[in-house]
Phi, psi and omega in degrees: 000326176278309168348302193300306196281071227127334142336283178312320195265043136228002128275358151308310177294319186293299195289339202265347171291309180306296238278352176262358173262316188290316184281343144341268182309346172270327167314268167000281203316319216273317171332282195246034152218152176259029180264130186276143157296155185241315200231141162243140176255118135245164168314113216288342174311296194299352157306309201244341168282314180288002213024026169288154166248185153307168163079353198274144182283105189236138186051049187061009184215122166347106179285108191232157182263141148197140183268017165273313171304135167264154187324169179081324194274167168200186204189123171269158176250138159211198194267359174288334205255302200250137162270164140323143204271133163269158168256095183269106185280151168262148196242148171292135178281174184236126163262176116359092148317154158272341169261176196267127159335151181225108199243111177289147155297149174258191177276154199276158162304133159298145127074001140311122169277354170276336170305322198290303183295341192255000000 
């Protein structure tokens, strides 16, 4: 039973270290850029060691996995580095009839100067 209990507390010691090295680093962050961060990225080993999940609030900030970070690491997001996805519409192309316009004449006009040449 203390084994079990010596466990608990040094992963209780582990996540209250992250969770005071990630709000450290958002203080930083909020200092010198004027994109506030959104998301903290780890690796999912240190995610699941800490018994966090994804999608979880750690400091104010959105929990994401990526396995590019190496352990130990954590990597803040804010929209100066990564933007936002824009909602771009796409406009309709107009083509090219394929075939050649067929325009009827009408009857000519008074004082039409085009009446006067045909």
């Amino acid at each position: 039973m203390a084994r079990a209990l010596l466990d608990w507390r040094a992963v209780s010691s582990a996540e209250a270290r992250n969770f005071e090295a990630i709000s450290k680093a958002k203080a930083d962050h909020n200092r010198h850029c004027p994109f506030p961060p959104h998301t903290v990225r780890m690796n999912p080993f240190e995610i699941e060691r800490m018994g966090w999940e994804e999608g979880d609030t750690i400091a104010g900030l959105v929990l994401e996995s990526d396995p590019r970070l190496g352990t130990g690491a954590f990597r803040l997001v804010c929209d100066g580095m990564e933007p936002p996805e824009l909602d771009i519409e796409e406009e309709a192309v107009i083509e090219a009839p394929t075939e050649p316009l067929v325009v009827p004449a009408g009857p000519p006009r008074e004082g039409d100067p085009q009446a006067a040449r045909a």
